[in-house]
SERO-4910 file (N, C-alpha, C, O; in steps of 0.05 Angstrom, whole numbers):
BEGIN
 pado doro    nc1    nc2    nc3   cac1   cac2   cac3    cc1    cc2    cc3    oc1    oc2    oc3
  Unk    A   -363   -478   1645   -375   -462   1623   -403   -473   1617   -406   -497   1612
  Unk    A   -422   -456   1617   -446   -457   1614   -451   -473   1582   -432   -475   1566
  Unk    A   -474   -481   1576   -487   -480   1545   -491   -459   1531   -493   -461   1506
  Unk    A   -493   -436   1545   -507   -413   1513   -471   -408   1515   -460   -411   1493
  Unk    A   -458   -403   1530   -437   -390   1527   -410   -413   1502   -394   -405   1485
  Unk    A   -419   -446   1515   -409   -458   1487   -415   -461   1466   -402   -473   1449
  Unk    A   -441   -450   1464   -453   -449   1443   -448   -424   1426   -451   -422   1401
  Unk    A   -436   -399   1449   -431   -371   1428   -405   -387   1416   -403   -394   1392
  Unk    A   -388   -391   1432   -363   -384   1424   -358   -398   1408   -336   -395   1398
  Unk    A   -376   -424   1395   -371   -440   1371   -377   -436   1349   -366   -443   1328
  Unk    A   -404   -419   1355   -412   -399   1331   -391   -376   1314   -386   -370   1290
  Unk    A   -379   -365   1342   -352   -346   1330   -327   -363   1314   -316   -357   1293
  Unk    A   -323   -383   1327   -311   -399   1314   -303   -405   1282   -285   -402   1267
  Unk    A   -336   -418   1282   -347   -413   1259   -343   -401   1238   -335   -411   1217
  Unk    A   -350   -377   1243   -343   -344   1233   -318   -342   1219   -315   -337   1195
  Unk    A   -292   -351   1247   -273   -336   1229   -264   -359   1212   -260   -353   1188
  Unk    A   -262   -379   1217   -260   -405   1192   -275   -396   1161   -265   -401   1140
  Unk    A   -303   -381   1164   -318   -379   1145   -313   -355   1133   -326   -352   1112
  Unk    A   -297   -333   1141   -293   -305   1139   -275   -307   1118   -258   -324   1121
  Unk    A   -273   -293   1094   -260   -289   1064   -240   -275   1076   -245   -255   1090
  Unk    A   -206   -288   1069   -191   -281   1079   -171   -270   1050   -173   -286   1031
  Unk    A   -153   -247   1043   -148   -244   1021   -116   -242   1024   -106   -226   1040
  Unk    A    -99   -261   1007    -75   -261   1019    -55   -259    999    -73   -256    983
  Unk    A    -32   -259    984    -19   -248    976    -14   -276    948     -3   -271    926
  Unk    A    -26   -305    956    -20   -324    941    -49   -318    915    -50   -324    891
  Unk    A    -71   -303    936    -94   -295    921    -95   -283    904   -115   -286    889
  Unk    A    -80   -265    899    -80   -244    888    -57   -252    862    -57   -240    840
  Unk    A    -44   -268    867    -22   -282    844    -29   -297    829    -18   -300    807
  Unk    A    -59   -316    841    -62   -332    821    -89   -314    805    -97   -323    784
  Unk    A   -102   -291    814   -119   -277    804   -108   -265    781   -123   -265    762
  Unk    A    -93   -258    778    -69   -243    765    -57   -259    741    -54   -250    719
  Unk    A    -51   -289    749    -49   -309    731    -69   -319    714    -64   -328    691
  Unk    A    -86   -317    722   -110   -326    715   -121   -298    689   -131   -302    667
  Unk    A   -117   -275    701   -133   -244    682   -115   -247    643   -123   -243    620
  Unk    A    -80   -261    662    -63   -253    641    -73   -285    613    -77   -283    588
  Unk    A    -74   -310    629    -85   -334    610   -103   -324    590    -99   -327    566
  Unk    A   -135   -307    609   -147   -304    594   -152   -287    570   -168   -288    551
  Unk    A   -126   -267    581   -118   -237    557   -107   -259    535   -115   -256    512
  Unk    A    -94   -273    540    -79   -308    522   -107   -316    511   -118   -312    489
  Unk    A   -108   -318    515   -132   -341    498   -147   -328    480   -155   -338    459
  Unk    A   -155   -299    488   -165   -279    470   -162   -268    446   -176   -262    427
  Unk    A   -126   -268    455   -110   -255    433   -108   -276    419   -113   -273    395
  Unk    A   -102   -299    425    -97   -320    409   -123   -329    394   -115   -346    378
  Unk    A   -149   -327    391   -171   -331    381   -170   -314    360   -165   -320    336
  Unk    A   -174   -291    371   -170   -267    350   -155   -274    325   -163   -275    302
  Unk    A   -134   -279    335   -107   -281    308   -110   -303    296   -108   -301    271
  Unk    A   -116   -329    308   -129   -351    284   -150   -336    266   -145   -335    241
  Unk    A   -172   -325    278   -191   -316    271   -189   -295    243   -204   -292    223
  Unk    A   -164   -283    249   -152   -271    222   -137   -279    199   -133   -268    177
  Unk    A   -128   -307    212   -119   -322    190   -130   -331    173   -121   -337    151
  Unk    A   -159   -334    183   -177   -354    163   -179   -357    136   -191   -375    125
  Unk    A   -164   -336    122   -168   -321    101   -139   -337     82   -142   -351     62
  Unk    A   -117   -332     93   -101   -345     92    -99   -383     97    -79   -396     90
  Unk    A   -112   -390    106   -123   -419    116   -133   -428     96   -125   -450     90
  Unk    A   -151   -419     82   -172   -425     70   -159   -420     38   -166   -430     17
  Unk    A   -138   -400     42   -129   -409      4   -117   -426     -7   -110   -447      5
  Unk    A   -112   -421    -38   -110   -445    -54    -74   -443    -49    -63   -425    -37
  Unk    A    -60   -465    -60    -23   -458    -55    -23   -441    -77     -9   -421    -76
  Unk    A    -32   -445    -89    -11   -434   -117    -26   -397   -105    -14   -376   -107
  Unk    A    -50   -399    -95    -41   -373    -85    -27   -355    -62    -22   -331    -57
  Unk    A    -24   -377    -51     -2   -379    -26     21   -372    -38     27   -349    -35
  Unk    A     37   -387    -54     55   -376    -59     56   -358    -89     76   -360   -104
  Unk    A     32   -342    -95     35   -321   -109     40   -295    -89     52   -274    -91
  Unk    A     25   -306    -68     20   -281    -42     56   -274    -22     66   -255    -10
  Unk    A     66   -312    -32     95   -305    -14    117   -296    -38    136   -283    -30
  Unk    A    115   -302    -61    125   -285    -79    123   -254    -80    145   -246    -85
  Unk    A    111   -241    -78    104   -215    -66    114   -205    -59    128   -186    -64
  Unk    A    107   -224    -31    122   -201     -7    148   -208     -8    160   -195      9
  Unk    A    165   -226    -24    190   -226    -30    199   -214    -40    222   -211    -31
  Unk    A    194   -193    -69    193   -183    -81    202   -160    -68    223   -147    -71
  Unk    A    180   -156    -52    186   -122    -38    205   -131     -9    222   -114     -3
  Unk    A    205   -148      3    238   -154     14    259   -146      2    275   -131     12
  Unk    A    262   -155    -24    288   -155    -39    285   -122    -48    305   -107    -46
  Unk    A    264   -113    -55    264    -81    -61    274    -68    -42    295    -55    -46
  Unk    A    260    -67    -16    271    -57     11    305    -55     17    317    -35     25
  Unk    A    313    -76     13    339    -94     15    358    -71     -5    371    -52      3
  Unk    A    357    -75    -18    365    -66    -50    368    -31    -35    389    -23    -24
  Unk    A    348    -20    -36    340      7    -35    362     19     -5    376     39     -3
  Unk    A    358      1     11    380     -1     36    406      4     30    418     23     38
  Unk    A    416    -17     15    439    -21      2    462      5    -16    486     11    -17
  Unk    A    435     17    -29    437     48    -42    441     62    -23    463     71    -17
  Unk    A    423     67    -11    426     93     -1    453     95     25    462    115     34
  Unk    A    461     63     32    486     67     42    514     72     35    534     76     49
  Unk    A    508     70      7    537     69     -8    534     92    -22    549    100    -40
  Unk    A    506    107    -11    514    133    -29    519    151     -7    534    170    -13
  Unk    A    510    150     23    524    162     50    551    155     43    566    173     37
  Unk    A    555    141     43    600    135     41    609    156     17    626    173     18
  Unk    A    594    149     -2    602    169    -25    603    198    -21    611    216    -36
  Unk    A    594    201     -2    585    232      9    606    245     37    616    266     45
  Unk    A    604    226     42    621    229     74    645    223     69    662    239     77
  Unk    A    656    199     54    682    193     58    693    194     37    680    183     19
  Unk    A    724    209     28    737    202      7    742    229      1    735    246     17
  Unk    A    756    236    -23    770    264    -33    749    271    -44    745    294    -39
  Unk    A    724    257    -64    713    273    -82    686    271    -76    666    265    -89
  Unk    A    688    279    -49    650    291    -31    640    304    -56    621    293    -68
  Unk    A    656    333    -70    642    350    -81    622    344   -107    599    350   -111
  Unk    A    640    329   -121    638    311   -143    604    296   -141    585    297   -156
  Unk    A    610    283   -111    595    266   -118    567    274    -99    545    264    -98
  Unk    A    578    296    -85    544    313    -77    538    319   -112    514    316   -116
  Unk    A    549    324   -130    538    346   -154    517    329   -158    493    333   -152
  Unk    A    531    297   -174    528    283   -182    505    262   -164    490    245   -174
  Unk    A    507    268   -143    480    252   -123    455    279   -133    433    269   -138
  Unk    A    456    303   -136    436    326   -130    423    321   -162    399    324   -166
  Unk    A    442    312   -184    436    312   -203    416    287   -213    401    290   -232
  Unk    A    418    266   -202    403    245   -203    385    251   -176    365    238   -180
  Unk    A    384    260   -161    363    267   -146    338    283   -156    315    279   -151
  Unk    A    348    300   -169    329    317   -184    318    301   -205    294    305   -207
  Unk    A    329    279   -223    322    268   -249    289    250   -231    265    252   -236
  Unk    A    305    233   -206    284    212   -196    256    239   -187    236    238   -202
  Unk    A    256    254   -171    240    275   -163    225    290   -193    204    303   -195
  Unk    A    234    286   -202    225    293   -238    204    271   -241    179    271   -243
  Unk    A    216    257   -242    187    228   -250    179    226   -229    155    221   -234
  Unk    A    182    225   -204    156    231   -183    135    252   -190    111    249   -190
  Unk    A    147    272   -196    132    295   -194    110    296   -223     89    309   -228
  Unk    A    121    284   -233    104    276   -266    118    303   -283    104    313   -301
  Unk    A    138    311   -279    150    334   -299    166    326   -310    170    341   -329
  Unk    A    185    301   -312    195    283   -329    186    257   -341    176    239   -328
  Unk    A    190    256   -368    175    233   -382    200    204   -370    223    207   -362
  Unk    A    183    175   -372    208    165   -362    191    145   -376    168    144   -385
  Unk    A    222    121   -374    214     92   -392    225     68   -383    248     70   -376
  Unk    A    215     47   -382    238     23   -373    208      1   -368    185      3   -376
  Unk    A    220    -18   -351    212    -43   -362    174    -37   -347    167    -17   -334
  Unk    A    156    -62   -354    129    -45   -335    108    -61   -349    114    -81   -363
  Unk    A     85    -54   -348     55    -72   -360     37    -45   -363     37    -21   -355
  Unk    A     26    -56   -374     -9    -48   -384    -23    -61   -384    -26    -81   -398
  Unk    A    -41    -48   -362    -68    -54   -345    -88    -46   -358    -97    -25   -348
  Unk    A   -104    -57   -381   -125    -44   -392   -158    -54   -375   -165    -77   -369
  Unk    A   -170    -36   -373   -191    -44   -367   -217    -31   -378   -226     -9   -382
  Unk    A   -225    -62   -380   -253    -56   -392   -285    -45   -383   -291    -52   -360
  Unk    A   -299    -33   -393   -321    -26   -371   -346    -25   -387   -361     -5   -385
  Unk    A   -354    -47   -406   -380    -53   -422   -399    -31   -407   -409    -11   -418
  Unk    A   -403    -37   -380   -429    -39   -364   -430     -6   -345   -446      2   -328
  Unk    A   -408      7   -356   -410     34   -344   -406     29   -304   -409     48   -288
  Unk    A   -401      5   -298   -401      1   -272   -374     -3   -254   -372    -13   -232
  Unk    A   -354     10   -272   -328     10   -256   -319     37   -255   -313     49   -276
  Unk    A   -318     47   -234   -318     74   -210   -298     86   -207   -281     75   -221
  Unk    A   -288    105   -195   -261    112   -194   -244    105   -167   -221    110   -162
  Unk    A   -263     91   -152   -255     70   -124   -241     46   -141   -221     37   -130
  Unk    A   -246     35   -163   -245      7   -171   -222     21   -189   -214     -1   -195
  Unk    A   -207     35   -202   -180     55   -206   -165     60   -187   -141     53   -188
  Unk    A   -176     74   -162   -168     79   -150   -142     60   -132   -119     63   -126
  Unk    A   -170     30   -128   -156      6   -113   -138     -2   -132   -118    -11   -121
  Unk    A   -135     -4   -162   -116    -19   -179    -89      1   -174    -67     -9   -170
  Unk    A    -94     37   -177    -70     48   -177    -55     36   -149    -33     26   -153
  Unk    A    -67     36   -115    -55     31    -97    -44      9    -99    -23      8    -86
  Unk    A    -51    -17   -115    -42    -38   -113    -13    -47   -129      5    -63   -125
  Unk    A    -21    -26   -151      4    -31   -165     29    -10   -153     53    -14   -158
  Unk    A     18     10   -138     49     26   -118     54      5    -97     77      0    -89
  Unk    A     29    -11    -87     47    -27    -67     66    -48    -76     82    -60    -61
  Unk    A     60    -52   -104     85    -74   -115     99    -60   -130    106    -71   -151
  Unk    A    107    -30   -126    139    -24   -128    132     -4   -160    149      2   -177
  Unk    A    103      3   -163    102     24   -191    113     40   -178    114     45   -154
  Unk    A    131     58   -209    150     73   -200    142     92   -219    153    112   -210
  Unk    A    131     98   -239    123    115   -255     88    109   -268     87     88   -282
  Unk    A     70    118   -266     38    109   -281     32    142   -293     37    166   -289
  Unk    A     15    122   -314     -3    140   -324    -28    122   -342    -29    100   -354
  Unk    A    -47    143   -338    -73    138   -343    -85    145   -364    -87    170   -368
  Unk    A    -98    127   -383   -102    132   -408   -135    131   -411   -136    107   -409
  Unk    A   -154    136   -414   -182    140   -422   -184    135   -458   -168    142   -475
  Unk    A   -208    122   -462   -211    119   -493   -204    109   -515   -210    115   -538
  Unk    A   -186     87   -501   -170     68   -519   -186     49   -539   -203     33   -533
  Unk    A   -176     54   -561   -186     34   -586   -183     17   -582   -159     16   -585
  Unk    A   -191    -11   -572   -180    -34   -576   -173    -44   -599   -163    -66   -595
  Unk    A   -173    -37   -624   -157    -44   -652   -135    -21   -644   -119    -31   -628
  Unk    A   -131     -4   -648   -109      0   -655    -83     12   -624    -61     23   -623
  Unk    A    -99      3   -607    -91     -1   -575    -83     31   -568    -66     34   -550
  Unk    A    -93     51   -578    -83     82   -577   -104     96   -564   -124     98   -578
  Unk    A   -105    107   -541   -122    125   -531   -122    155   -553   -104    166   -567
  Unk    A   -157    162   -548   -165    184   -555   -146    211   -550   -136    211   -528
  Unk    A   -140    228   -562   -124    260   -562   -144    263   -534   -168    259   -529
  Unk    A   -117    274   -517   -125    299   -492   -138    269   -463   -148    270   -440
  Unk    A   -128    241   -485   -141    232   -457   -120    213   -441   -127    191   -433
  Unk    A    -98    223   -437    -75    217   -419    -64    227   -411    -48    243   -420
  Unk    A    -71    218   -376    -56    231   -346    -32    230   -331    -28    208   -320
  Unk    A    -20    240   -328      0    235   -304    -10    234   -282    -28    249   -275
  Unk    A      6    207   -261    -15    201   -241      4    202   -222     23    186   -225
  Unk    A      4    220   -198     30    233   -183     14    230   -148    -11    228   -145
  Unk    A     28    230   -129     19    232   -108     -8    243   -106    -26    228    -99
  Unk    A    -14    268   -113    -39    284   -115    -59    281   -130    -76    300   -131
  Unk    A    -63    255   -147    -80    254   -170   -110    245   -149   -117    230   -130
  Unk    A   -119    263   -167   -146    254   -156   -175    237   -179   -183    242   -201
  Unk    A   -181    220   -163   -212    208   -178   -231    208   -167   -236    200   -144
  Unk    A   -255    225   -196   -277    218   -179   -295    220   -212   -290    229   -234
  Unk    A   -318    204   -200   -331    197   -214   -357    211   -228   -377    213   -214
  Unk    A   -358    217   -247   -381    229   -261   -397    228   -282   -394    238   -304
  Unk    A   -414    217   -274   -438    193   -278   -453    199   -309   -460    182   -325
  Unk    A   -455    236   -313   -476    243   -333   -447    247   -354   -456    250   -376
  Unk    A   -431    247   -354   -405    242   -377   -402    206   -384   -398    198   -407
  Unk    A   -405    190   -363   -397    175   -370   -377    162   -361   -373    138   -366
  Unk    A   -358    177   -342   -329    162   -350   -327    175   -316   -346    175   -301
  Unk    A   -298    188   -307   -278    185   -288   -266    217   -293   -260    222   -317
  Unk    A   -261    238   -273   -247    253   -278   -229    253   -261   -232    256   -237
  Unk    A   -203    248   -277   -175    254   -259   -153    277   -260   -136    281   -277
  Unk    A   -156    287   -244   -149    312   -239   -160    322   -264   -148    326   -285
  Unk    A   -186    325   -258   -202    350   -274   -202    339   -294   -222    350   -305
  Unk    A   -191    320   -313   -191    315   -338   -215    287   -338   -214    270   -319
  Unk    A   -229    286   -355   -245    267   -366   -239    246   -384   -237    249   -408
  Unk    A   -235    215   -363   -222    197   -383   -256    180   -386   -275    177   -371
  Unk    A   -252    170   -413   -282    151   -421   -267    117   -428   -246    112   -440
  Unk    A   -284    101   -415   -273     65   -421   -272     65   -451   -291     71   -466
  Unk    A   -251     59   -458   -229     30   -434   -208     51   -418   -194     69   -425
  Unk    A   -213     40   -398   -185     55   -390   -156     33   -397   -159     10   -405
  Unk    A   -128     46   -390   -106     32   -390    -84     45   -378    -72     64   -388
  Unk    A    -77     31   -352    -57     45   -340    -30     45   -360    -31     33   -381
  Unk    A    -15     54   -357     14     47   -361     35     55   -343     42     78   -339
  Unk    A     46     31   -332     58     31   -312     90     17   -308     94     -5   -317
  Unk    A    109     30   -296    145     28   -303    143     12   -266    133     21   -246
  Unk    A    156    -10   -270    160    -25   -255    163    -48   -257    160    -55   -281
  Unk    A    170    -69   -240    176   -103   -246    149   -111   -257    127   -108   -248
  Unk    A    156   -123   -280    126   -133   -285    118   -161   -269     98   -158   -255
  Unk    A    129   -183   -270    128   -197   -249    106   -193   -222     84   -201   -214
  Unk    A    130   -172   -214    106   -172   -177     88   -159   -190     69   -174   -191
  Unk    A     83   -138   -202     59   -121   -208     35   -133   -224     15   -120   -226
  Unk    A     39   -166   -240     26   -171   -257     14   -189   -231    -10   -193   -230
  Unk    A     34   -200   -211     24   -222   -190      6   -208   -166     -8   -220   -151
  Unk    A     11   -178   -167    -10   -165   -150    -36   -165   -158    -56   -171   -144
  Unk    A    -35   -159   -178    -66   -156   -188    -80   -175   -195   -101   -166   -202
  Unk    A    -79   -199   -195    -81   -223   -197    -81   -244   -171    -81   -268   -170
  Unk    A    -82   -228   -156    -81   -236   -124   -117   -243   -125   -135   -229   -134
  Unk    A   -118   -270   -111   -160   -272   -108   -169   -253    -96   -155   -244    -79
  Unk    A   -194   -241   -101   -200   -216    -87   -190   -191    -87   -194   -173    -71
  Unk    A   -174   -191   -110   -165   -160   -120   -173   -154   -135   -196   -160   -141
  Unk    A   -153   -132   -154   -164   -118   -171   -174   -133   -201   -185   -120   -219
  Unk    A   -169   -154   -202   -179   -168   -232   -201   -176   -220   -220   -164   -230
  Unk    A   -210   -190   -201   -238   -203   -190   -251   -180   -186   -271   -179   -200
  Unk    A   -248   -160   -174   -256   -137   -168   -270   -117   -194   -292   -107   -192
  Unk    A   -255   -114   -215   -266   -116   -242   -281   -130   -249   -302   -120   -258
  Unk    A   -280   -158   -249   -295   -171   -258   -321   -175   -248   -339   -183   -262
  Unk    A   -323   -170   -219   -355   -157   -200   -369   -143   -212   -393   -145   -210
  Unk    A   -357   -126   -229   -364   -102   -236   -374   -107   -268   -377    -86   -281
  Unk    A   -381   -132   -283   -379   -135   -309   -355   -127   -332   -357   -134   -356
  Unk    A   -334   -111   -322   -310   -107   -336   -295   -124   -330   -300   -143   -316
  Unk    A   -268   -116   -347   -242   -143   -349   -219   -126   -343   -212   -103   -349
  Unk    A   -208   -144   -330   -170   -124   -328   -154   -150   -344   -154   -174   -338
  Unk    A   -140   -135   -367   -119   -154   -373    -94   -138   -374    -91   -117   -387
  Unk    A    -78   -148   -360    -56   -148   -351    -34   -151   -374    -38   -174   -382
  Unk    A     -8   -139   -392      3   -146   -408     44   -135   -398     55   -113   -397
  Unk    A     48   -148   -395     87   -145   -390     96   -140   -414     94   -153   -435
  Unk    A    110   -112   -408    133   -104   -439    153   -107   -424    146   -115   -402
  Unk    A    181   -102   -427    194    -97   -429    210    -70   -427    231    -66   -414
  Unk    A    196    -54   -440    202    -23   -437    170     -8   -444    163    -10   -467
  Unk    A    161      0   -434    135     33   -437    146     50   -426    161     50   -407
  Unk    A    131     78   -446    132     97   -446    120    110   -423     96    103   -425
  Unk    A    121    124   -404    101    142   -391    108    178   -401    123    195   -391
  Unk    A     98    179   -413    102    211   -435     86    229   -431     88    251   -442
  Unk    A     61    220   -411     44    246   -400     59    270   -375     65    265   -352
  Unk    A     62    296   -391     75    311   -354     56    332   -353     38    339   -369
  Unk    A     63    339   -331     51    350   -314     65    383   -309     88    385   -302
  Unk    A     48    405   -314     59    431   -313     60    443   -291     38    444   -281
  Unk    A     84    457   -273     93    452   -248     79    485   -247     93    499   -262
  Unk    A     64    495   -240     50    523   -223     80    534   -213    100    524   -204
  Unk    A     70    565   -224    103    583   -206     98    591   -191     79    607   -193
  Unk    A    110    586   -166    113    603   -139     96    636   -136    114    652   -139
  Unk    A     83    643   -134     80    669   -138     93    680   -111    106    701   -115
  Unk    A     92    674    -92    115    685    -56    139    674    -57    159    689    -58
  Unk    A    141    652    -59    177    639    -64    192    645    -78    187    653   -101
  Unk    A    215    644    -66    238    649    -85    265    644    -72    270    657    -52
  Unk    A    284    626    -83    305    623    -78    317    634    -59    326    656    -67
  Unk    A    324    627    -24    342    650     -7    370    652    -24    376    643    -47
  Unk    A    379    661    -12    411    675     -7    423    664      2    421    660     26
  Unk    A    443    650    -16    465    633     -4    484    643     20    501    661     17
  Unk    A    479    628     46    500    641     65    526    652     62    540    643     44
  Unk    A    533    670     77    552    679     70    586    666     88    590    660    111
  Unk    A    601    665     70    623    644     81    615    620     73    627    600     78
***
C-alpha cells in the first residue's frame, strides 16, 4: 500500500470516529436533562410565590391559618348537611314530610340570598370612614368579597351614618345580593349601589362568624390597610345578633308562569 492511499484511508478513519452518532442512551439522558430543568423552574417559581408568606409576621401566620380553618370546618359542616338531608329524602317512610319540610327551608335560605327576606343572627359592623372622599367603590367592593370569602351569609350596606347616634340617613340602606352593583360618582360625592346613592361613612352589616370575618379583614394588606391607604378607617365591631332589614323587590315575570303539573 502506497502513501497517499494510507494516508486516505486514515483520514476516513478519522471521520467516522469524529462523525455525531445519535443513539438511544442520547436521547434518554436529553430527555432527563429537559424534565430537571422543567424541575428547577417550577420549583423557583413556587419559592418565588411564597415570598410573601416567608416574609410575615407569626401572629399573622397564624391569623392567615385560622382562616382557612375556619372555612375547612364550614366546608366540612356544610358536607355533613347536605348528606343527612339526601338520607332524609331517599330513605325512610316520611320522604314526603320531609321533601315539604326540606322545600320549605329551602325557600326561607333562597329568601335571604335573594335579599327578599329580612334575616338576623350573630355578625359585625364594618364601618368605614372616608374624611378624604378617597375610598371608591373598588375599596367596598374588595371589603364586600372579603367578607363572602369568610362565610358572610347575609350584608347590607348603609351610607350616612351619624357617628353619635350610629344610625344611617332615611333611604340610605342596601341589600347587597349576588347582583349588587358599585360604582362610583364623584360630583355626588359618595358610591351608587344598585342605583341608590350612599354618602360616608359607610357601614356594612353583616350575619356571619364574627371571628373569621373580623380576622379577614384584618389580614396585612387587606381591607383595613387598604382603607387606611386611602386616608379612611375600617373599624370592625362583633355583635352577637344584627339585623339585616333592607329587602329587595322581586320584578314579576311578565312571560313566565308556572307549567302544569304532569299528569299522573
Amino acid at each position: 500500500m502506497n502513501a497517499p492511499e494510507q494516508a486516505s484511508r486514515l483520514r476516513r478513519a478519522w471521520r467516522v470516529l469524529l462523525r455525531p452518532r445519535l443513539r438511544r442512551v442520547d436521547l434518554a439522558v436529553a430527555a432527563l436533562l429537559g424534565l430537571l430543568g422543567f424541575a428547577a423552574a417550577v420549583q423557583v417559581r413556587s419559592t418565588q410565590g411564597e415570598g410573601v408568606l416567608a416574609s410575615a409576621r407569626q401572629e399573622d401566620l397564624v391569623r392567615i391559618l385560622d382562616d382557612l380553618t375556619s372555612r375547612s370546618a364550614r366546608l366540612r359542616q356544610e358536607v355533613t348537611t347536605l348528606t343527612a338531608t339526601r338520607e332524609r329524602l331517599t330513605t325512610g317512610s316520611g320522604q314526603e314530610q320531609a321533601a315539604i319540610a326540606e322545600a320549605r327551608r329551602r325557600a326561607q335560605v333562597l329568601g335571604v340570598l335573594a335579599g327578599t327576606v329580612a334575616a338576623r343572627g350573630p355578625g359585625v359592623l364594618v364601618t368605614v370612614s372616608d374624611p378624604e372622599h378617597k375610598v371608591g367603590a373598588d375599596v367596598l367592593l374588595d371589603a364586600l368579597e372579603e367578607m363572602r370569602d369568610a362565610g358572610a351569609e347575609a350584608v347590607q350596606l348603609e351610607g350616612s351614618v351619624d357617628p353619635a347616634s350610629n344610625t344611617p340617613a332615611a333611604g340610605q340602606s342596601v341589600r347587597v345580593v349576588a347582583s349588587t352593583s358599585f360604582v362610583d360618582d364623584p360630583d355626588a360625592g359618595g358610591i351608587r349601589v344598585d342605583g341608590t346613592l350612599l354618602l360616608p361613612q359607610y357601614r356594612f352589616v353583616v350575619i356571619g362568624d364574627p371571628a373569621t370575618i373580623s380576622a379577614a379583614l384584618a389580614i396585612p394588606g387587606g381591607v383595613a390597610d387598604n382603607v387606611g391607604q386611602r386616608g379612611g378607617r375600617a373599624v370592625v365591631v362583633r355583635r352577637d345578633s344584627v339585623l339585616v332589614g333592607a329587602l329587595r323587590a322581586l320584578d314579576r315575570p311578565r312571560y313566565a308562569r308556572p307549567a302544569d303539573a304532569p299528569s299522573g
